[in-house]
C-alpha positions in Angstrom: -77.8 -98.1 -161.5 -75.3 -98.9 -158.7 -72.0 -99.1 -159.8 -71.2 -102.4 -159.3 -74.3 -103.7 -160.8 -73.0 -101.9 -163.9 -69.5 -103.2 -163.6 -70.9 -107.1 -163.0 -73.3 -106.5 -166.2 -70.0 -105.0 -168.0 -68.7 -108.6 -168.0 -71.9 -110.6 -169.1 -71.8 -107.6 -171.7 -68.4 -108.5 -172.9 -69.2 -112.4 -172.1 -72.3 -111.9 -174.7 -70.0 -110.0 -177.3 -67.7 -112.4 -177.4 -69.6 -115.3 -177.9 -72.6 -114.4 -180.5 -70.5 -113.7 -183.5 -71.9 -113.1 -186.9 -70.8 -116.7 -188.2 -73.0 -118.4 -185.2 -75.9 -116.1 -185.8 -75.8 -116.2 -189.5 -74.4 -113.2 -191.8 -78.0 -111.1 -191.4 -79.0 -111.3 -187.9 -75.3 -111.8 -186.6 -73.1 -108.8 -187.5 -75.3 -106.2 -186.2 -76.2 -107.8 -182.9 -72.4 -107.9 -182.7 -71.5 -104.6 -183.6 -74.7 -103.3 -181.5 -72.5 -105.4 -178.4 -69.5 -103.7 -179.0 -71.2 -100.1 -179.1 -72.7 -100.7 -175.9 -69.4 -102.1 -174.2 -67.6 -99.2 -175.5 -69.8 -96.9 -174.2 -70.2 -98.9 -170.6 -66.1 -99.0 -170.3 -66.0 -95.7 -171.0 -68.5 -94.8 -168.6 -67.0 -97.2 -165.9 -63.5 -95.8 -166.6 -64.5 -91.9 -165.9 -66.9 -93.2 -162.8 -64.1 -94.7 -161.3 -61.8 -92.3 -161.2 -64.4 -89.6 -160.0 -63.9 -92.0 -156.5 -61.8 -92.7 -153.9 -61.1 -96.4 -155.2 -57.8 -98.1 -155.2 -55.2 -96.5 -158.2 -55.0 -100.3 -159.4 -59.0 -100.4 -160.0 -58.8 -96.8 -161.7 -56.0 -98.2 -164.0 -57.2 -101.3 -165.2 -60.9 -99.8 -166.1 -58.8 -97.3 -168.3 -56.7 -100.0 -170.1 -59.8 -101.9 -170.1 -61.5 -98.4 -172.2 -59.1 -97.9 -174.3 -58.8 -101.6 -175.4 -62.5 -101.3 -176.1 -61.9 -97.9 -178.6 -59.0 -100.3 -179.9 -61.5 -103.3 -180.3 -64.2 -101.2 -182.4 -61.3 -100.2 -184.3 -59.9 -103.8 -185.2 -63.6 -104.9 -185.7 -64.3 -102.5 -188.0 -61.1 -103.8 -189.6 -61.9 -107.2 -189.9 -65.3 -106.2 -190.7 -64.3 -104.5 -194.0 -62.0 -106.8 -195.2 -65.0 -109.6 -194.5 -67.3 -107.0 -196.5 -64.9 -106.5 -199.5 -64.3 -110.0 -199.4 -60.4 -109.3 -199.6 -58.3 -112.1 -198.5 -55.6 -111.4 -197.8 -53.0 -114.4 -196.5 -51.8 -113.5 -193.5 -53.3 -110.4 -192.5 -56.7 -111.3 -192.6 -56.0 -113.9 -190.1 -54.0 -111.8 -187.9 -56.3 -109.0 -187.6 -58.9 -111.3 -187.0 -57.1 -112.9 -184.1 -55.9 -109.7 -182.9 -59.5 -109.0 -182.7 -60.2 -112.3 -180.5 -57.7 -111.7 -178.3 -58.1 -108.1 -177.3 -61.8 -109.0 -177.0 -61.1 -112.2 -174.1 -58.5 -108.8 -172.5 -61.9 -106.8 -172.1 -63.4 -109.4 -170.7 -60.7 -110.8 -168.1 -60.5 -106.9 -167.5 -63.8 -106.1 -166.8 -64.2 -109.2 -164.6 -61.0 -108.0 -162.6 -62.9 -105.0 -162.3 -65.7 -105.6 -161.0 -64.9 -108.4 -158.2 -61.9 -105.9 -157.1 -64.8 -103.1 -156.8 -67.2 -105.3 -155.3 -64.4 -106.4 -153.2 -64.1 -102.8 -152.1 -66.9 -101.2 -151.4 -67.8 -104.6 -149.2 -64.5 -103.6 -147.2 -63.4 -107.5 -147.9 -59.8 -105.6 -148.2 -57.8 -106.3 -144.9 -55.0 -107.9 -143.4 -55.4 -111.5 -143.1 -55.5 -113.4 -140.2 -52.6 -115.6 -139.3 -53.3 -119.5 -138.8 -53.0 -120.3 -135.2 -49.8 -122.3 -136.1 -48.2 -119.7 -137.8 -45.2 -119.4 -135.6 -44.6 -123.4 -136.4 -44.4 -122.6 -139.6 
């Protein structure tokens, strides 16, 4: 698959994860669709992340698909998290709910991450990268 088809479906991928969680889908069909989500973003960051750096992109795209990885090995980690508290039906006050929302957030990062990615890429490889052409009244200005 071209690389920026695999960057653009990164984003629906992390879109997708994002929104079918287990309490929308109900608690037998919803948790492993979700975790089966965030295996398969992990493994497309990951693979995005080492196919970036292998070209001559811009350093900025080759950084943010590495954040963008290892916030997606820190996302299985805090859903496995929140998972196990869920599954041992431990409540605890305030950790519950901030692990849980730790787990939100870093999940809309991936995504605003991935999306960067890939339109920066896209941006790229189509050469859309230039100077910028002055109005015509720019010496009014």
């Amino acid at each position: 698959m071209q690389l920026w088809k695999k960057l653009y479906c990164t984003v629906w991928l992390a879109f997708f994860s994002c929104v079918l969680i287990s309490r929308w889908m109900g608690p037998y069909a919803g948790w492993p669709i979700h975790v089966l989500l965030g295996v398969a973003l992990l493994v497309m960051t990951q693979s995005n992340s080492r196919r970036l750096t292998a070209l001559p992109v811009p350093p900025r795209l080759q950084r943010i698909s590495k954040v963008t990885a290892v916030l997606s090995v820190f996302q299985i980690i805090s859903g496995l998290v929140v998972g196990a508290v869920a599954y041992w039906d431990l409540n605890p006050p305030v950790i519950g709910q901030l692990l849980y929302g730790v787990h939100v957030v870093c999940a809309l990062a991936i995504l605003a991450q991935a999306s960067s990615v890939a339109t920066a890429y896209d941006m790229w490889e189509e050469k859309e990268f230039g100077t910028a052409a002055l109005p015509s009244n720019a010496e009014n200005l």
